[in-house]
C-alpha positions in Angstrom: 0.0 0.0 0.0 0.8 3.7 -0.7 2.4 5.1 2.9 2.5 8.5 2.8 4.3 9.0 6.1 1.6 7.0 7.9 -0.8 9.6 9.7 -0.3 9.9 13.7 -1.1 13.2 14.4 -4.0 15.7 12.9 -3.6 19.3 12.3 -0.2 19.3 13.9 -1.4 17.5 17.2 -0.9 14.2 18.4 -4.2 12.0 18.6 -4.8 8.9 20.1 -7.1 5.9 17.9 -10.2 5.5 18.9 -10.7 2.7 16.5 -7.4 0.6 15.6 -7.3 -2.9 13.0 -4.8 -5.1 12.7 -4.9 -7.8 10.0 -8.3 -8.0 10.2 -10.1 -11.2 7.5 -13.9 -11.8 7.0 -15.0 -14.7 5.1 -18.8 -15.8 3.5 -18.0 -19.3 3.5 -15.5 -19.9 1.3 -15.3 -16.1 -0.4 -12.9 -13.8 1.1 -14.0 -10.6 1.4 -11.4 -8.7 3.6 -8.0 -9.6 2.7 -6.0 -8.0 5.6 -7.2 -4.6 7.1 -5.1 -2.7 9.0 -6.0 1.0 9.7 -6.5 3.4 12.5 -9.0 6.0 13.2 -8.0 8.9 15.4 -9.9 11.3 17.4 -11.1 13.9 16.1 -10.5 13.1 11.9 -12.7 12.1 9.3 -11.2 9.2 7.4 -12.5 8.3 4.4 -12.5 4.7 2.8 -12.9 5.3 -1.3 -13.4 2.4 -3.1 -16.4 1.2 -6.1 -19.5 -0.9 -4.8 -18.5 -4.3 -3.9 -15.1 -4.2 -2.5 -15.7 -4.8 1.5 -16.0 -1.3 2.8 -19.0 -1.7 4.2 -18.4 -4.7 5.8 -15.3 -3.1 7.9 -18.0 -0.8 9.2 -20.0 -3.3 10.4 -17.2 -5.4 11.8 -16.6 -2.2 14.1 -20.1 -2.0 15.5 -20.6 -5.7 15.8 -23.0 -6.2 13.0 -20.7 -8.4 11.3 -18.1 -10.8 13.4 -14.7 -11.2 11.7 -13.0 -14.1 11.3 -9.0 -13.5 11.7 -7.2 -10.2 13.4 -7.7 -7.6 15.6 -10.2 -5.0 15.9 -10.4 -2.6 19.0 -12.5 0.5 19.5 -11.7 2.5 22.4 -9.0 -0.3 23.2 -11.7 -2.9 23.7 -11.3 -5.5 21.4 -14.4 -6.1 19.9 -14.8 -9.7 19.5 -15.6 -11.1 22.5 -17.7 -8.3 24.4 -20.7 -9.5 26.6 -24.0 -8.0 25.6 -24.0 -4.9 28.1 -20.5 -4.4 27.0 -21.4 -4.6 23.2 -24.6 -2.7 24.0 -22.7 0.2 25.8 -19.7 0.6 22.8 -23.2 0.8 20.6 -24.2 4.2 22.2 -21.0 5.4 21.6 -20.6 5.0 17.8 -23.2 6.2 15.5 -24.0 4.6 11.9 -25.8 6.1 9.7 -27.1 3.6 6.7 -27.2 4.1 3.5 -31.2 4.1 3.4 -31.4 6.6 6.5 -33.1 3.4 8.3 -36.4 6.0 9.7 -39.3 4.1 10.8 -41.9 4.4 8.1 -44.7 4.8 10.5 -43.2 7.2 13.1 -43.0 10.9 12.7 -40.0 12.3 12.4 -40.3 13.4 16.4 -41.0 9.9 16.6 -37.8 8.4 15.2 -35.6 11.1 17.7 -37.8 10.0 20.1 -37.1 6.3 19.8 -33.3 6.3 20.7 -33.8 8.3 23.9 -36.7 5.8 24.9 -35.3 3.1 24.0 -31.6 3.1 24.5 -30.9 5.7 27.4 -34.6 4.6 29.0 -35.2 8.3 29.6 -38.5 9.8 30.8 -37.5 13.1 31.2 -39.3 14.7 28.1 -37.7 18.4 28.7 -34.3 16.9 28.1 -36.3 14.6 25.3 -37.6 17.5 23.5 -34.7 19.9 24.0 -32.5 17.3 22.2 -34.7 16.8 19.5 -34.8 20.2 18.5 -31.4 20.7 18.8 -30.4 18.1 16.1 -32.8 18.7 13.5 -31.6 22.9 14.2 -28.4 21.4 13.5 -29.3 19.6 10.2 -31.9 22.3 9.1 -35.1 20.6 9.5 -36.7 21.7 12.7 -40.0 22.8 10.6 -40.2 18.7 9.9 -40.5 17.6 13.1 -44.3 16.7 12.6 -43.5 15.4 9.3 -43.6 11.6 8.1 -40.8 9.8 6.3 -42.9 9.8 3.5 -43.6 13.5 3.0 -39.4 13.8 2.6 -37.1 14.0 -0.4 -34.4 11.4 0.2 -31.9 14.6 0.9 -34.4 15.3 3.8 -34.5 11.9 5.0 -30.6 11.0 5.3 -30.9 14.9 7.3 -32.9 13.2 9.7 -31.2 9.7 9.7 -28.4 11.5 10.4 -29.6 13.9 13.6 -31.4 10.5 15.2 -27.9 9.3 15.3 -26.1 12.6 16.5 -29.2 12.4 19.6 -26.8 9.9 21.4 -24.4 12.4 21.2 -21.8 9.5 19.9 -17.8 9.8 20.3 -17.8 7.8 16.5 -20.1 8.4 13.5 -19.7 5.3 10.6 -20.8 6.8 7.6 -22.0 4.2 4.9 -22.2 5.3 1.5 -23.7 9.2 2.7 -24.2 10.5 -0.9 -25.6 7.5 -2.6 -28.8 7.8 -4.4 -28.8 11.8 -4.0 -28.3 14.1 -6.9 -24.9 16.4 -7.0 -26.8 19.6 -5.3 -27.8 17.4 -2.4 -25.0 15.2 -2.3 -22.7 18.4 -1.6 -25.1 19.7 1.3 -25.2 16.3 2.5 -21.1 15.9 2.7 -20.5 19.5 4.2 -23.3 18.8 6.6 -21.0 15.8 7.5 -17.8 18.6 8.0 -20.3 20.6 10.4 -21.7 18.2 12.5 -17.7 16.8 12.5 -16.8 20.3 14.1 -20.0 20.7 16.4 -19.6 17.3 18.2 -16.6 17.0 18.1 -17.0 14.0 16.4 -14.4 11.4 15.1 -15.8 10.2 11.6 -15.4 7.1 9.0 -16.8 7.3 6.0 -17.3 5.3 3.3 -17.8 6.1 -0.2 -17.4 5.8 -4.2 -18.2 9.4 -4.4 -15.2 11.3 -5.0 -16.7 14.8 -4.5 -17.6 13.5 -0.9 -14.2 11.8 -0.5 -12.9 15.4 -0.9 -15.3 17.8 1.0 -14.9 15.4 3.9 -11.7 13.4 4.1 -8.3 14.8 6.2 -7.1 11.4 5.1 -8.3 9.0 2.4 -7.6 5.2 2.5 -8.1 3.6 -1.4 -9.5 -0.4 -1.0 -9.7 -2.5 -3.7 -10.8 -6.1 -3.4 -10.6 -5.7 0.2 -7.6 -4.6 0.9 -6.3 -0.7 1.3 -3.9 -0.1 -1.7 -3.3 3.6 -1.1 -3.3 6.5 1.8 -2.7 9.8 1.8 -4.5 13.2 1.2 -7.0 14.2 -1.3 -3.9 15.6 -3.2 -1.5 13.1 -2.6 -3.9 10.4 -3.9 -4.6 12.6 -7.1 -1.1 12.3 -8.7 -0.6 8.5 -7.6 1.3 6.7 -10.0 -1.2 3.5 -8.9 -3.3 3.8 -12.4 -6.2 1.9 -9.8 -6.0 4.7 -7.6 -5.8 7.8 -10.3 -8.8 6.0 -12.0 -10.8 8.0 -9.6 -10.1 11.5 -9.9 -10.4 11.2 -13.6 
């Protein structure tokens, strides 16, 4: 893989990983679809993983959060190594790392006040609806939508709806936000609101981000560091401009 001077600090500052893989494998049955993953995501970046449809990016996200097991390596997310966690345990890292899917996930018949609703109720068991509503409107202030708050899923365009996916994930207040595939299915207006929403919720939360993409417009708004996979391995790193005058014709092919 392309090492630029492997990242370890952001902005000029030392940061810790909050998320750290080590030869990580994942196999369906006898298909391998994650080679040998090693990467680190540290506080406070957005990392980008570019790659086309089909290559295993997704299915590192999902590793992290438990969705998926995998089979071989390491994989630790505030030094806990994943595999292995007890429910509570599992449930606990859960709260703090967001994922936003690529279909927003909403509940089709819940209002949008509803679906904010649903992770306070549900996951931190709160009754106290001050704090309920004060948090609600605060998120969808933050992603522009407050005047949908009455709204169903299916009075949105699907620019509003990944909004509102997204600010039922922030509601946790998460230390991680997965990002899977945030611009897919949106046209280029909305995709670039979409991606420098991602850079403002980033800074407002404080927010240490992963996302993954095909989209190189998004790759660029968002990414202090971009990791290239390709058939489930990373075959590049580096910045947006680094990674644009690769010599790797794979990697060039994107920002053709």
């Amino acid at each position: 893989m392309e090492n630029i001077n492997t990242v370890r600090a952001i902005n000029g500052n030392h940061k810790e990983a909050v998320v750290q893989i080590k030869g990580m494998k994942k196999f369906f049955g006898k298909k391998k679809v994650l080679t040998n993953i090693t990467m680190d995501l540290f506080k406070g970046e957005n990392l980008v993983v570019l790659g086309k449809s089909g290559q295993g990016k997704s299915v590192t996200i999902k590793c992290i959060v438990a969705l998926l097991s995998h089979d071989e390596g390491s994989l630790k997310v505030f030094g806990q190594e994943v595999k292995g966690l007890k429910d509570d345990e599992l449930k606990l890292l859960r709260t703090k790392v967001g994922f936003l899917f690529q279909s927003a996930a909403l509940y089709d018949s819940m209002t949008v006040r509803e679906n904010l609703e649903f992770p306070l109720t549900r996951v931190l068991r709160s009754t106290d609806m001050d704090m309920i509503n004060q948090r609600i409107e605060e998120v969808l202030e933050g992603v522009g939508l407050l005047g949908a708050i009455d709204a169903m899923p299916s009075d949105l365009s699907g620019g509003m709806r990944k909004r509102i996916g997204l600010a039922r994930t922030l509601i946790l207040k998460p230390e991680i936000m997965l990002y899977d595939e945030p611009t897919t299915g949106l046209d280029p207006i909305t995709s670039r609101e979409i991606s420098e929403l991602i850079l403002e919720m980033q800074k407002k939360y404080k927010t240490s981000s992963l996302i993954i993409t095909h989209d190189i417009a998004c790759a660029e708004i968002t990414g202090d560091r971009i990791l290239v996979m390709n058939d489930g391995a990373f075959i590049a790193e580096g910045s947006y401009k680094e990674l644009e005058s690769s010599p790797n014709d794979l990697v060039s092919s994107f920002f053709k």
